[in-house]
C-alpha positions in Angstrom: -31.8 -199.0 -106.9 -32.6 -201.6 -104.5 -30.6 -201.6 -101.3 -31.0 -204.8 -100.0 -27.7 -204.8 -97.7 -29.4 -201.8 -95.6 -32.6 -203.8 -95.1 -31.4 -205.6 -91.5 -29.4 -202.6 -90.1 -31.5 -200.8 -87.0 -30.0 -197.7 -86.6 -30.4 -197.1 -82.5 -30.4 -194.1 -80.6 -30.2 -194.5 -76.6 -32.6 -192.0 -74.3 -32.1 -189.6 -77.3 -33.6 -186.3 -75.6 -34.5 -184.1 -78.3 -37.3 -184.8 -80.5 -35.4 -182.6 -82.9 -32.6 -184.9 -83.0 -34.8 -188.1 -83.2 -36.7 -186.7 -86.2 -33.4 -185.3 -88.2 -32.4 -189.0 -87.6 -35.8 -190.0 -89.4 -35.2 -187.9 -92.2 -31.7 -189.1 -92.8 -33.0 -192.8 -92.6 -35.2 -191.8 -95.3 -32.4 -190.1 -97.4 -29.8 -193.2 -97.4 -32.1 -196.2 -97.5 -32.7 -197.4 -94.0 -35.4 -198.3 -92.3 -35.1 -199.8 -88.4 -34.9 -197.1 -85.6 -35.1 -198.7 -82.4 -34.9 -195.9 -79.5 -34.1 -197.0 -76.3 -35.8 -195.5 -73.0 -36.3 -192.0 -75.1 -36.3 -188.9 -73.0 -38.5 -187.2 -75.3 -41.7 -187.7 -76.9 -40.9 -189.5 -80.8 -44.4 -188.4 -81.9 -44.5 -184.9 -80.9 -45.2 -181.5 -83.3 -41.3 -181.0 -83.1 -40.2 -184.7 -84.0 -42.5 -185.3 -86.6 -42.0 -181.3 -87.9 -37.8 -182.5 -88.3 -38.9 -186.0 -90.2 -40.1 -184.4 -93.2 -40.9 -187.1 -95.6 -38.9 -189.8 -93.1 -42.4 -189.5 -91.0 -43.2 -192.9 -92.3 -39.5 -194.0 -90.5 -40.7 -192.2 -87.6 -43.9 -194.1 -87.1 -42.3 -197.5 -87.3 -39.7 -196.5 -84.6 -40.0 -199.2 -81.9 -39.4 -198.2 -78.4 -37.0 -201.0 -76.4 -36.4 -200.5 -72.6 -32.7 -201.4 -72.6 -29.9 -201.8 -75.5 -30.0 -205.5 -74.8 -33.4 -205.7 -75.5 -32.6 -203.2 -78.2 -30.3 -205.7 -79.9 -32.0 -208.9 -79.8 -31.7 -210.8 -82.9 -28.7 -209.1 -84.1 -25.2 -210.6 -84.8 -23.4 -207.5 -85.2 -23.1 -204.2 -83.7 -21.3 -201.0 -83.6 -21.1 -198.8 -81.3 -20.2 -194.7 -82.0 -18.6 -192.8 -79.1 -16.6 -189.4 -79.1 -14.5 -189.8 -76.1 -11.3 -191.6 -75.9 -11.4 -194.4 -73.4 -9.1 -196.1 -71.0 -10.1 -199.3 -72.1 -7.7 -201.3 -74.6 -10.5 -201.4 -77.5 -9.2 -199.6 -80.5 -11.3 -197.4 -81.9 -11.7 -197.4 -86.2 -13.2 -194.6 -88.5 -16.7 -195.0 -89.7 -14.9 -196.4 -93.2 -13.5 -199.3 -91.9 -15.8 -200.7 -89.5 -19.4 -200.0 -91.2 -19.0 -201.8 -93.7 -18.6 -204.9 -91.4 -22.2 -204.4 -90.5 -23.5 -204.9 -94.2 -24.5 -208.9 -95.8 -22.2 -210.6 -98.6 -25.3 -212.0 -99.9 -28.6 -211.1 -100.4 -29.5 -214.1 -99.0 -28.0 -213.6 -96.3 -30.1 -212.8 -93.1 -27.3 -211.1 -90.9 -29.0 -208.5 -88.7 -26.6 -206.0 -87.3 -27.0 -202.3 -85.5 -25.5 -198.8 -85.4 -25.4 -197.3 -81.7 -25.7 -193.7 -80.4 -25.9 -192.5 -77.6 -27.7 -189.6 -75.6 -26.8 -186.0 -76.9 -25.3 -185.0 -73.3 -22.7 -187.8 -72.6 -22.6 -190.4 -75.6 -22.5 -193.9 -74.7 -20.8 -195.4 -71.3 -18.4 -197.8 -70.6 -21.3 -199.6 -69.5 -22.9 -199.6 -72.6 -20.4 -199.5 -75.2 -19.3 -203.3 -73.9 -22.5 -204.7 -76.0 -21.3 -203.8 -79.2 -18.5 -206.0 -80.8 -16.5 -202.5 -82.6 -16.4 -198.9 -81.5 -16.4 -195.7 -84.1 -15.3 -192.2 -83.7 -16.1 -189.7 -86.2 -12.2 -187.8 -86.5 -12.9 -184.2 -86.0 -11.4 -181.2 -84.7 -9.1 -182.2 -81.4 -10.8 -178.8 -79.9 -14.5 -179.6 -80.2 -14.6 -183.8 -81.3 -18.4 -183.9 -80.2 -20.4 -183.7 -83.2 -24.9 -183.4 -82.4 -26.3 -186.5 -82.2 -28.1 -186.0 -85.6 -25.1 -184.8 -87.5 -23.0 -188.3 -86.3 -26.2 -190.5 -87.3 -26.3 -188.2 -90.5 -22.5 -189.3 -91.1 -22.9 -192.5 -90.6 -25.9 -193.5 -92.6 -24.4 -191.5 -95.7 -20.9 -193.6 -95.6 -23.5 -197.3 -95.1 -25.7 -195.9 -98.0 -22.3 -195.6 -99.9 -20.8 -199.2 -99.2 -24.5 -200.5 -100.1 -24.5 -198.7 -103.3 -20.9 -200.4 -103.8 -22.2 -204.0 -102.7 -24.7 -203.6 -104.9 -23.2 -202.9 -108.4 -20.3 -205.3 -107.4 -20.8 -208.8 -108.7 -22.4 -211.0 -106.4 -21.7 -214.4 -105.3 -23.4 -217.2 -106.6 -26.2 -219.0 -103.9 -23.4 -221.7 -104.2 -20.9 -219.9 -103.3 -22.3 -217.7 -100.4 -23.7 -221.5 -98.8 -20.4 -222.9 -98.7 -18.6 -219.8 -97.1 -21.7 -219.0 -94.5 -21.6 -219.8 -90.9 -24.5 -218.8 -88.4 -22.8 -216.2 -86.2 -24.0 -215.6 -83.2 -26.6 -213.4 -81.6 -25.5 -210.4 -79.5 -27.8 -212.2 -76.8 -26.6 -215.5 -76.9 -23.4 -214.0 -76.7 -24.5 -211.6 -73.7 -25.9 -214.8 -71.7 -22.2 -216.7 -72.2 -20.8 -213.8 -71.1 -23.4 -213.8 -67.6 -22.2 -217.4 -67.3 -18.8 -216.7 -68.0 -19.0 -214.4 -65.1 -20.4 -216.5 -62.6 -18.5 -219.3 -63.1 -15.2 -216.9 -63.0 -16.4 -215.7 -59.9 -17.1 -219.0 -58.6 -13.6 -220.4 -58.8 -12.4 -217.6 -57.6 -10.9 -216.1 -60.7 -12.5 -213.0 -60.5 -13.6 -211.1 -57.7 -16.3 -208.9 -57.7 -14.8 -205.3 -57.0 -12.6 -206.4 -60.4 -14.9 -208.0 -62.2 -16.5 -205.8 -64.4 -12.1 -204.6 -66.1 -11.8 -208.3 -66.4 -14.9 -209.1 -68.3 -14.9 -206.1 -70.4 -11.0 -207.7 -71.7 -13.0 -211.2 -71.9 -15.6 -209.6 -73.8 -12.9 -207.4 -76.5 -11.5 -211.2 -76.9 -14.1 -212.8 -77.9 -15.8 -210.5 -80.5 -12.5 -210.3 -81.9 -12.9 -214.2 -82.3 -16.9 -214.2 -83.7 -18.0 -217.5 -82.4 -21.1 -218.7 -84.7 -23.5 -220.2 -83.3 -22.3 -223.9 -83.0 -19.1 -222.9 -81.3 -20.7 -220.4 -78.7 -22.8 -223.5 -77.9 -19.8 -225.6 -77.3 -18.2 -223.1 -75.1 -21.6 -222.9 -73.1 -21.3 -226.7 -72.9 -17.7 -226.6 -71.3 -18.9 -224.0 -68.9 -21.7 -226.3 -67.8 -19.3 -229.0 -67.1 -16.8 -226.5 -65.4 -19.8 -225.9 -63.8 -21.1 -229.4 -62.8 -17.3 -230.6 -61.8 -16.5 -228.0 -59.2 -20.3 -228.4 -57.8 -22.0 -226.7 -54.8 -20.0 -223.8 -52.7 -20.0 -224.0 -49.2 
């Protein structure tokens, strides 16, 4: 059966340091449909004995891995993103199950050329609060309250099962009409677009005064949750660009 709304999801693993676990994560791929594994600055080697020993028949997944130096540079191009963590954080970001936010990362339409990504990150401490700002939801996997952490193979295995199951569901469900999905469709945004408003949005905060720098990084991360809650497309991210550019025209020069 063809599973077209898993062909622009990249699953991506951050400095993943066990071939073991990167080439489990292959296979899976395989298994459920998908395609795109992006590993960013891996601590292992993706093409050694071990990796490519764990892949099985996903080896083919394994070879078209592409290696990104940050998870900005990971995520270019997509719109959506997801990020998986195991802890509970101070931050005020709820955090869903796997069933209710992956299938947020999945087209309407198969015209539809919405890119979105699946984050995970390194097998000894998961994603940071540093990292975990560049994705629009967070996931955690319930498990037992005595030993939440599940490998980094076995999440990514969890995961891609439950997207392979909502695609399976888009699939046989009756599609719209080209008509239809036209009318309804907006651009959203790329996660980098978005990332560079937020870098504006910074300095001009910091610039008026309305942040200060030992505070700025709480403050943003709430001005960040905000705004993915909103999902500005395209257009509207560029008008907000615009009034910052004024904003940033009208207060001019600082002594």
């Amino acid at each position: 059966m063809d599973l077209w709304p898993l062909a622009q999801i990249r699953i991506v693993l951050v400095e993943p340091a066990g071939p073991l676990n990167v080439g489990a994560t292959a296979r899976v791929m395989k298994n459920m449909g998908l395609q795109h594994l992006v590993l960013v600055n891996p601590q292992c080697d993706p093409d050694s004995e071990l990796a490519q020993h764990m892949a099985v028949h996903g080896q083919d997944v394994l070879a078209a891995a592409t290696i990104a130096p940050s998870l900005p540079a990971a995520l270019v191009g997509c719109q959506r993103a997801v990020a998986t963590t195991g802890r509970l954080h101070p931050q005020a970001h709820r955090l869903e199950t796997p069933e209710s936010a992956l299938p947020w990362l999945l087209p309407a339409h198969p015209a539809d050329n919405l890119s979105a990504a699946l984050i995970f990150g390194p097998e000894d401490r998961g994603l940071s609060n540093d990292e975990l700002v560049y994705a629009q939801r967070w996931v955690r996997i319930p498990a037992n309250d005595s030993y939440p952490s599940l490998n980094l193979a076995q999440a990514v295995a969890v995961c891609c099962y439950l997207l392979h199951r909502f695609a399976l569901a888009a699939n046989m469900a009756l599609p719209l009409t080209a008509a239809d999905w036209s009318e309804n469709s907006e651009e959203p945004a790329d996660l980098e677009q978005l990332e560079g408003f937020y870098q504006d949005l910074e300095a001009i905060l910091l610039k008026i005064g309305y942040l200060y720098p030992h505070t700025a990084a709480s403050r943003m991360a709430k001005l960040r949750q905000l705004l993915h809650r909103a999902g500005p497309n395209r257009q509207e991210l560029a008008m907000l660009r615009g009034v910052l550019r004024q904003v940033n025209w009208a207060i001019g020069p600082q002594p």
